[in-house]
BABA-328800 format. One record per residue (C-alpha): residue in three letters; residue number from 1; x negated, y negated, z negated. Coordinates in nm, 4 decimals. Last residue first. Example, Ala and Ser with C-alpha at 12.3 -4.5 7.8 and 13.67 -1.06 7.14 Angstrom:
# BABA-328800
Ser:2:-1.3670:0.1060:-0.7140
Ala:1:-1.2300:0.4500:-0.7800
END
This chain:
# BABA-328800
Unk:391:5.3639:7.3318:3.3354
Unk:390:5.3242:7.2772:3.0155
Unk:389:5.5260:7.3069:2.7069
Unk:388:5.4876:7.1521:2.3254
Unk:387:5.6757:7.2119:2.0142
Unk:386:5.6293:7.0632:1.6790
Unk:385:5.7122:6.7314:1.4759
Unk:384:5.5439:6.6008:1.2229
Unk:383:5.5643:6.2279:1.3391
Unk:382:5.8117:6.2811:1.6524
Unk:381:6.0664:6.0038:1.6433
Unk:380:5.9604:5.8569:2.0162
Unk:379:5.6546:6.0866:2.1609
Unk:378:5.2910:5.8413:2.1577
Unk:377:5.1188:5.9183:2.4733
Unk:376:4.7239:5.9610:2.4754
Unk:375:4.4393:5.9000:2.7264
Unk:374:4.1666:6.1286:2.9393
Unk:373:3.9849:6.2824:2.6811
Unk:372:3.7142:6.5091:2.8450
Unk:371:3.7334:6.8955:2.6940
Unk:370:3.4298:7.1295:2.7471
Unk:369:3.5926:7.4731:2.9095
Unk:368:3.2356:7.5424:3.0883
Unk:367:3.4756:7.4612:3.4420
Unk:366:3.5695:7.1515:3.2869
Unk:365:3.9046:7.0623:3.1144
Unk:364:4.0487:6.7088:3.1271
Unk:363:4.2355:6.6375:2.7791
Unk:362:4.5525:6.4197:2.6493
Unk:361:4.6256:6.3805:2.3174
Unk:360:5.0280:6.4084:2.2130
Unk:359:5.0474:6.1686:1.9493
Unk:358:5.3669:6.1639:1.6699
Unk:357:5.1873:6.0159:1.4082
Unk:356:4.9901:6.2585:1.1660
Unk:355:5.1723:6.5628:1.3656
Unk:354:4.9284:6.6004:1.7007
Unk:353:5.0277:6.7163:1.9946
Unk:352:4.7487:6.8481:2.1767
Unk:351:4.7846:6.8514:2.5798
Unk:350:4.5066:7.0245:2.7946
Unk:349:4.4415:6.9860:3.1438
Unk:348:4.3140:7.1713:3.4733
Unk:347:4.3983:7.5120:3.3848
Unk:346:4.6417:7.5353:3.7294
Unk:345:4.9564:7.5768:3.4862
Unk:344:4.8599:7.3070:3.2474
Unk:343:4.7903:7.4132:2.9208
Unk:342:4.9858:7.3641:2.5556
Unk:341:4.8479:7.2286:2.2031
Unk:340:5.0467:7.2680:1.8856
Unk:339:4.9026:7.1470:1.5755
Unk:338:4.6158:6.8828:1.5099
Unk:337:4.7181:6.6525:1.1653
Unk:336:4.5234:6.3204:1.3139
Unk:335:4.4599:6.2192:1.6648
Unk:334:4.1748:6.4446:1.8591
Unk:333:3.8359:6.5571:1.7858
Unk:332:3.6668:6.7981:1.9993
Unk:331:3.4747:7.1467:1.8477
Unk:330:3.1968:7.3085:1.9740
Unk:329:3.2228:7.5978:2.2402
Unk:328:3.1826:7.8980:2.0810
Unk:327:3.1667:8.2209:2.2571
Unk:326:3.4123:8.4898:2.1032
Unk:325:3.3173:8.8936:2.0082
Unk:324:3.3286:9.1908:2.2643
Unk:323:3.3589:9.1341:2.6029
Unk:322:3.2834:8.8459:2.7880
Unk:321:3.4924:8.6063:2.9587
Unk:320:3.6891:8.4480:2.6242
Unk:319:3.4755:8.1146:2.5594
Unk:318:3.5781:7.9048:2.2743
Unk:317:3.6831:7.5603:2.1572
Unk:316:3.7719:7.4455:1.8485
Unk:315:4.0446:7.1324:1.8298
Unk:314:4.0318:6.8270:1.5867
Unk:313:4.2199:6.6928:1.3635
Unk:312:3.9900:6.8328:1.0528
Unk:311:4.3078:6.9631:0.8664
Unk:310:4.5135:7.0190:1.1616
Unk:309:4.2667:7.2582:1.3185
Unk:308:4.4135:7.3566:1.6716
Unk:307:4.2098:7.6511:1.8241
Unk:306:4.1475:7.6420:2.2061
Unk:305:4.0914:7.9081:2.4325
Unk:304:3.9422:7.9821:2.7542
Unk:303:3.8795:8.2155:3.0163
Unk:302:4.1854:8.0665:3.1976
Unk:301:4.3943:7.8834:2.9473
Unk:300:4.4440:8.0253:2.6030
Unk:299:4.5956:7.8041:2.2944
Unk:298:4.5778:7.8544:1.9509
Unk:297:4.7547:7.7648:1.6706
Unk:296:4.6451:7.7167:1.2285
Unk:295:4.2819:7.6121:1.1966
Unk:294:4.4076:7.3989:0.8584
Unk:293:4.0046:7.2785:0.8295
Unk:292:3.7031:7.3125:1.0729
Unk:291:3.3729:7.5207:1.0701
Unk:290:3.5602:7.7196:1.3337
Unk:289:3.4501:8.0831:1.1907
Unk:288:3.4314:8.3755:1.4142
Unk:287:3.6127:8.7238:1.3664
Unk:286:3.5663:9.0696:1.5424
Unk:285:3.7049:9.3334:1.7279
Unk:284:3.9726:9.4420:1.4391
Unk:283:4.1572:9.7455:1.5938
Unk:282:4.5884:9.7341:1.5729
Unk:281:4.7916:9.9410:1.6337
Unk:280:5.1103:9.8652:1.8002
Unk:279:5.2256:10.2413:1.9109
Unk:278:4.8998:10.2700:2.1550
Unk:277:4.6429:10.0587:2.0441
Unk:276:4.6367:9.6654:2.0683
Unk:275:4.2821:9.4748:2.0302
Unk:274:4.1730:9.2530:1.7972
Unk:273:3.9956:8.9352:1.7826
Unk:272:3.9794:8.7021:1.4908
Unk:271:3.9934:8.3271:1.5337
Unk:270:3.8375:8.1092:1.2404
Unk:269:3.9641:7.8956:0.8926
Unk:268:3.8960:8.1714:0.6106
Unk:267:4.2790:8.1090:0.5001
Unk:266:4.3906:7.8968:0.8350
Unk:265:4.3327:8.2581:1.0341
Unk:264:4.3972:8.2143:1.4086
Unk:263:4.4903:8.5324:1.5649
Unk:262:4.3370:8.6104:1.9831
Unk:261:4.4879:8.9665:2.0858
Unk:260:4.3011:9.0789:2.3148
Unk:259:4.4152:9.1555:2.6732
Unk:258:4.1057:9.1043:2.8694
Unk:257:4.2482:8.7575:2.9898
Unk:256:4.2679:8.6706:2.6213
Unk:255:4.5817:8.6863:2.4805
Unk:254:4.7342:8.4097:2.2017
Unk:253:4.7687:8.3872:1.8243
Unk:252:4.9228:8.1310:1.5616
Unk:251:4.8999:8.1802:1.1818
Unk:250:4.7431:8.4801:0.9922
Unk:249:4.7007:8.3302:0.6282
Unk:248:4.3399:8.5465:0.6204
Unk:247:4.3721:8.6236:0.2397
Unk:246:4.4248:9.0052:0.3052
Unk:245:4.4698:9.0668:0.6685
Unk:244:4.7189:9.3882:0.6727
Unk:243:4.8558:9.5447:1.0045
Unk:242:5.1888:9.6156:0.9788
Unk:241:5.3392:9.8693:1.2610
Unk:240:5.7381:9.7380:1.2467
Unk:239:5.9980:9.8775:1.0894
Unk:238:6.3753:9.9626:1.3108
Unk:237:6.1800:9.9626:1.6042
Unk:236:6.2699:9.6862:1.8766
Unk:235:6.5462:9.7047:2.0982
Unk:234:6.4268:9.5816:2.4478
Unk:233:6.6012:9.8604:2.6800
Unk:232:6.3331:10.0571:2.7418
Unk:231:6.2225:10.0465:2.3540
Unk:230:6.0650:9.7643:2.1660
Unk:229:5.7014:9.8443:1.9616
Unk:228:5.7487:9.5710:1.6328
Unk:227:5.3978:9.4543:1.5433
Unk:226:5.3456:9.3256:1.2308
Unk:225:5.0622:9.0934:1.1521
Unk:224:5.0106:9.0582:0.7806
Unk:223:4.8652:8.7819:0.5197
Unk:222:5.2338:8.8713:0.3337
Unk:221:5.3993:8.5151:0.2791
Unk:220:5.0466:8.4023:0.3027
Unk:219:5.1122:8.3641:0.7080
Unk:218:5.3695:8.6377:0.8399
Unk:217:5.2134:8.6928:1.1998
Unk:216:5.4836:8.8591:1.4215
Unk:215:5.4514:9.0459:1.7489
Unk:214:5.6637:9.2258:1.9922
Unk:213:5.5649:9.5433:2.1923
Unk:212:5.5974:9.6726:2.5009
Unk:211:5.5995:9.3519:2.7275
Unk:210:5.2884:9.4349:2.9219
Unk:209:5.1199:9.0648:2.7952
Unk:208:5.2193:9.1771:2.4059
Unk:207:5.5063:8.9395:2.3469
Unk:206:5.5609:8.6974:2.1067
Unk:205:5.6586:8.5278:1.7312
Unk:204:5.4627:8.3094:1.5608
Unk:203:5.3803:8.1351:1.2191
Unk:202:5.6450:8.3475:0.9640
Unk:201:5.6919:8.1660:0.6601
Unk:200:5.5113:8.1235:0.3277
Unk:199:5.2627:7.8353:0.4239
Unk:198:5.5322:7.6027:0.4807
Unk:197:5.7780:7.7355:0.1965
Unk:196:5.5239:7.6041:-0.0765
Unk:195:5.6293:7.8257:-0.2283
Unk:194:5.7948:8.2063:-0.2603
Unk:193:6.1718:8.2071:-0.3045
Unk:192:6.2716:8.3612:0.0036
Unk:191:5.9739:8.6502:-0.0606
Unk:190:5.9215:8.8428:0.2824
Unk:189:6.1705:9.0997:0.4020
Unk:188:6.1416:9.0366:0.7741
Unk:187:6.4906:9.1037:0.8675
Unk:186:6.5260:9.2675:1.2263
Unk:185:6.7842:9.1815:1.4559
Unk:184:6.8234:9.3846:1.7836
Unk:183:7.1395:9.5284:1.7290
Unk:182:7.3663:9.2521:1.7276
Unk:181:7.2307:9.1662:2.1091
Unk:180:7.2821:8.7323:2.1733
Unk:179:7.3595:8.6797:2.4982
Unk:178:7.1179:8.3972:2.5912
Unk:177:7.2188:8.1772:2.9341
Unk:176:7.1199:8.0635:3.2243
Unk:175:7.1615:8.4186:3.4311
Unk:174:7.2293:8.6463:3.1722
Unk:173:6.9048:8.6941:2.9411
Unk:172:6.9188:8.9110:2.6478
Unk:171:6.8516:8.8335:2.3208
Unk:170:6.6897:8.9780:2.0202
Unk:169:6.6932:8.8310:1.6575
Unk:168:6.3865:8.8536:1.4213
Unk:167:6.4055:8.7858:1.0794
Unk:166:6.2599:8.5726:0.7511
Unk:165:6.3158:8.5950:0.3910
Unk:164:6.6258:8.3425:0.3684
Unk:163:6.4154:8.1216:0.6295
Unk:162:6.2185:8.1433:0.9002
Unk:161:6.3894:8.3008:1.1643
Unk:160:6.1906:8.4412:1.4806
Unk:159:6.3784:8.4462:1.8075
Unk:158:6.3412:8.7066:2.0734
Unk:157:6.4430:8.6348:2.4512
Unk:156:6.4551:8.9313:2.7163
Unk:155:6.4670:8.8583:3.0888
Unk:154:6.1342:8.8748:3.1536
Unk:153:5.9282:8.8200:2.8482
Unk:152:6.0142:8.5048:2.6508
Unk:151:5.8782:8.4939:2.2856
Unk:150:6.0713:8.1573:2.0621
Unk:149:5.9440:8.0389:1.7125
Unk:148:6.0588:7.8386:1.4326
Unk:147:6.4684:7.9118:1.3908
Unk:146:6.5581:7.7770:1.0396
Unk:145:6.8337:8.0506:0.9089
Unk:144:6.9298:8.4040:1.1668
Unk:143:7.1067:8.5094:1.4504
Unk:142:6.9449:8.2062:1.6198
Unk:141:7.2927:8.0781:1.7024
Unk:140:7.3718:7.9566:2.0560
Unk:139:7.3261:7.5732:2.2606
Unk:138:7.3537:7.6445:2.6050
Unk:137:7.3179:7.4417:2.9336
Unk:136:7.1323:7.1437:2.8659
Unk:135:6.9992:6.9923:3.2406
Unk:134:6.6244:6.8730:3.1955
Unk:133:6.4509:6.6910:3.4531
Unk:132:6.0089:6.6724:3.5212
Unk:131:6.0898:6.9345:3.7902
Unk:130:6.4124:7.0467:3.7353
Unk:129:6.4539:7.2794:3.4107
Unk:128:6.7809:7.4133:3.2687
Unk:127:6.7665:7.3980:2.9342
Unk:126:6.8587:7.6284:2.6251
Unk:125:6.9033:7.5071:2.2674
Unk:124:6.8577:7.7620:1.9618
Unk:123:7.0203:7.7246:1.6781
Unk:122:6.9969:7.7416:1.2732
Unk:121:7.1001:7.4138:1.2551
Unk:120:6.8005:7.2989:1.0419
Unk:119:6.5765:7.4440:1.2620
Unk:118:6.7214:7.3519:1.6022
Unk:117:6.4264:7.5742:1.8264
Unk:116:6.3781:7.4793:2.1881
Unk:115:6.3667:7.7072:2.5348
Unk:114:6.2877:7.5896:2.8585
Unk:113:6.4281:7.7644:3.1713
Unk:112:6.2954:7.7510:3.5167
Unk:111:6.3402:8.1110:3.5582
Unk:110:5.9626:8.1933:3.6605
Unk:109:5.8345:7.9203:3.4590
Unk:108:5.9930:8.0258:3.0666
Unk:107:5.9081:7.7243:2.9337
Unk:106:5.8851:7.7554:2.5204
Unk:105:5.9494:7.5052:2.2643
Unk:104:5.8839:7.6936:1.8812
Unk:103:5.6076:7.8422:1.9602
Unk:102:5.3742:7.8275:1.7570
Unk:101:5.4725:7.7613:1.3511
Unk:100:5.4337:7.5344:1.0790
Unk:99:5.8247:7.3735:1.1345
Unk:98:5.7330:7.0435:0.9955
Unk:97:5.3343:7.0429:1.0854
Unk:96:5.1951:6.6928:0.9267
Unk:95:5.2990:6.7063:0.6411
Unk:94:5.4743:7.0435:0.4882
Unk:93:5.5517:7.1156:0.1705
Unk:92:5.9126:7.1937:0.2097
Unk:91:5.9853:7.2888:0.5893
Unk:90:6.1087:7.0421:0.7501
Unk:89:6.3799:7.0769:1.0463
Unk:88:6.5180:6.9157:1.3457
Unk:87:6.8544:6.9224:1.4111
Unk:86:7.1103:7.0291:1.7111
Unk:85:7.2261:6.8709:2.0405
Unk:84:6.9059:6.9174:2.2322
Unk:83:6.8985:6.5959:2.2834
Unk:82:6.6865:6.4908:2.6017
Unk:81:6.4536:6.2364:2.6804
Unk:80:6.3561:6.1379:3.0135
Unk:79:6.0194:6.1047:3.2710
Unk:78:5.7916:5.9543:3.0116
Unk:77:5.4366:5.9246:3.1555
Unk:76:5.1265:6.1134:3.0985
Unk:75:4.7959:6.1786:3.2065
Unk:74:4.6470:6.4321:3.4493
Unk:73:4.5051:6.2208:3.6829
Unk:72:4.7372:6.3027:3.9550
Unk:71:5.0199:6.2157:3.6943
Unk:70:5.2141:6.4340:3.4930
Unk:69:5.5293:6.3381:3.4472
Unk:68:5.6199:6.3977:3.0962
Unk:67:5.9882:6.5325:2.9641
Unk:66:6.0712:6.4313:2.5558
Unk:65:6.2908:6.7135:2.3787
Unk:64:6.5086:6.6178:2.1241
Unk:63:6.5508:6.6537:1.8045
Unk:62:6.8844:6.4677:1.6104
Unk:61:6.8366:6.2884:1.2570
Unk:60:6.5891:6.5772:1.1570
Unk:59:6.3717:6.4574:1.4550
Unk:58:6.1974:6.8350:1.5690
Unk:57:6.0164:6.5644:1.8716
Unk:56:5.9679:6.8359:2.1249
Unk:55:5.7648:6.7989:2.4042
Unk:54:5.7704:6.9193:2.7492
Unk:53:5.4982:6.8623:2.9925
Unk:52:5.6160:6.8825:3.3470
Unk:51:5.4165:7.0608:3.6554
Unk:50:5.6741:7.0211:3.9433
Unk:49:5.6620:6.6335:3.9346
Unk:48:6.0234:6.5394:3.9563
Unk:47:6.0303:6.2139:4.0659
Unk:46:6.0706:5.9412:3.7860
Unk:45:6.3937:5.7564:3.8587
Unk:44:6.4208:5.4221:3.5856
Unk:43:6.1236:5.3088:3.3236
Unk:42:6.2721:5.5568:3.0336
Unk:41:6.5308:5.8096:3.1411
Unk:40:6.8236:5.8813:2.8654
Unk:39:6.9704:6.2276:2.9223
Unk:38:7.3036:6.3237:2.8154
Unk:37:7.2800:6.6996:2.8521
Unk:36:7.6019:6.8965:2.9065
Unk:35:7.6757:7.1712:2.7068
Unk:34:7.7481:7.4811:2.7953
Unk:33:7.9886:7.6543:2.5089
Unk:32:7.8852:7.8081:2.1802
Unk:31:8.0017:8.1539:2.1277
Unk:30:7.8774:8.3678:2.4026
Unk:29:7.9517:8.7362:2.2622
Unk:28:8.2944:8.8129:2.4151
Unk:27:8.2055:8.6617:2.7724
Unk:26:7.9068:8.7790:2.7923
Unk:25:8.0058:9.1191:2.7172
Unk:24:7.9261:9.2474:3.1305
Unk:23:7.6084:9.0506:3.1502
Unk:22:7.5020:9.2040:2.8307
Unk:21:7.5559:9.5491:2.9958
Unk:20:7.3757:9.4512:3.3103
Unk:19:7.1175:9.3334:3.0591
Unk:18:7.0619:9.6727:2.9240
Unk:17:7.0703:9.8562:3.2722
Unk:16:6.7632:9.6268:3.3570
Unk:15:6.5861:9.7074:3.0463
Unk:14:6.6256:10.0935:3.0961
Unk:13:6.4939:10.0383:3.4815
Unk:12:6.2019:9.8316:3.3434
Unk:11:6.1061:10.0368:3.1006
Unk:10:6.1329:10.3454:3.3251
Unk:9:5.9232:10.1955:3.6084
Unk:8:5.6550:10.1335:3.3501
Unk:7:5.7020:10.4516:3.1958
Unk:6:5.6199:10.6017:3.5913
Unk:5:5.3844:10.3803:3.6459
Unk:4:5.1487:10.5026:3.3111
Unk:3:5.2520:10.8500:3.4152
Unk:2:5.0784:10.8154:3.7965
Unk:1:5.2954:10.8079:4.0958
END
């Protein structure tokens, strides 16, 4: 067995021991009871589909996630809509992007969970998934104020907190539920008072693909990317490895099938490539423009990837199959106030939700990674709302 397997086997050995002992205080540390969802289906029984699209409305007067069928086409049709029984949020200054962060609905596919963000409640809703159905089973504290963005990797869950200076807060995965670990929160120490609070909050929060390390981009709050390295058991380091981007407003980012880390920059408005070193270090590879405005989250599928550019509504395309620096593909417009974009499973089809009113646009990809509109579905109460999931 050769050392690399051998810390892999480790990790995963210490992790597993960790959430046996989460298992065992679940009881003590689950708070907030299962809830049941009340789900209201649109047009009758929709079959489940097995390859969903989730999307999350962030309605301040209750958010909800909206389930899509997707059809053999690839377009769209409302299968249910679900309260996640918690708030939406806006973040002050914002438009078109209310929570101005990635990530903040996430399908976890091997467990058949789905995970949504309750800014201004400061929770975090967990559902059961069923095809195209969604069964609420959890509603628990983000561990921290404004939850935007949600990393899933295995059976650990973090959470990054926008407000009151920002933080990370760990969980562990029990079945169908979060048990939330004390230990494993991590305050971000950016300025609380600094404006406008959209552009001065933490964009993303996620795993490196091996799990080792977790990931933060801070936007202007502090133009950094800090990576937090996480022990065998999921605890991450007490201060993260900060990596400084002066002026670049670090946003959204994404892996490449090589493994690179993929960063959108909405200061200089492009992608930069790096890759991650031993300890969370990181080594710039390169950085290429989108000759488009607000490029803020990005989206990999395959050997592609796909910037959203909220300013220009439109979304970037590159090519990720060679090494070294991106390919560009051109960019395709979409609705107005581009942000969150997710990929089917099988690569097939792209969905960009879009914040000017409330669109999700709906995209055929070719083999060459061009982008065919194939239609558009307009989500119930979601004008600047975020969060999108495929499956």
């Amino acid at each position: 067995m050769s050392s690399t397997t051998r810390r892999t086997v480790t990790r995963r050995t210490a992790r597993a021991l960790a959430v046996a002992t989460a298992a065992a205080a679940a009881t003590a540390l689950l708070t907030v009871p299962a809830l049941a969802a009340a789900p209201h289906h649109a047009g009758g029984e929709v079959p489940g589909s097995g390859a969903p699209v989730f999307v999350q409305s962030d309605n301040t007067a209750g958010n909800t996630v909206l389930a899509y069928h997707r059809n053999a086409d690839g377009t769209l049709s409302q299968a249910g809509s679900y309260a996640t029984g918690g708030l939406g949020g806006v973040l002050a200054g914002s438009a078109v992007d209310h929570l101005a962060s990635e990530g903040s609905l996430v399908l976890d596919q091997r467990h058949q969970l789905l995970y949504a963000v309750n800014a201004a409640s400061d929770t975090v809703t967990v559902f059961a998934v069923h095809g195209d159905r969604l069964r609420r089973v959890q509603v628990v504290s983000s561990g921290g104020q404004f939850p935007v963005s949600v990393a899933v990797h295995g059976n650990l869950v973090y959470v990054a907190n926008a407000l009151d200076g920002g933080s990370i807060q760990g969980f562990a995965r029990v079945g169908d539920r979060l048990v939330r670990i004390p230990s494993w929160h991590r305050d971000l120490n950016l300025d609380p008072s600094a404006t406008p609070q959209f552009t001065h909050t933490p964009g993303q929060i996620g795993f490196t693909p091996d799990g080792g390390e977790l990931i933060v981009t801070t936007k202007a709050a502090a133009n950094t990317i800090d990576v937090f390295p996480l022990s065998g058991s999921g605890a991450p380091a007490s201060e993260p490895v900060v990596t400084s981007t002066p002026g670049a407003v670090p946003f959204g980012f994404a892996f490449d099938p090589a493994g690179r880390l993929q960063v959108t920059e909405a200061g200089p408005n492009a992608v930069a490539t790096f890759t991650v070193g031993r300890h969370g270090a990181l080594a710039a590879v390169g950085q290429l423009a989108t000759g488009q405005a607000a490029t803020c989250w990005i989206t990999a599928t395959g050997d592609h990837l796909y910037a959203s550019n909220a300013g220009s509504g439109s979304l970037s395309g590159f090519g990720a199959a060679a090494p070294g620096a991106l390919t560009p593909l051109g960019a395709t417009a979409t609705d107005g106030g581009t942000v969150d974009a997710a990929a089917s499973s099988d690569g097939h089809y792209l969905y960009a939700q879009t914040g000017a009113k409330g669109v999700v646009d709906e995209f055929r990809v070719a083999r060459d990674g061009s982008l065919t509109a194939i239609g558009s579905v307009t989500v119930p109460g979601a004008v600047g709302g975020e969060g999108i999931a495929a499956g």
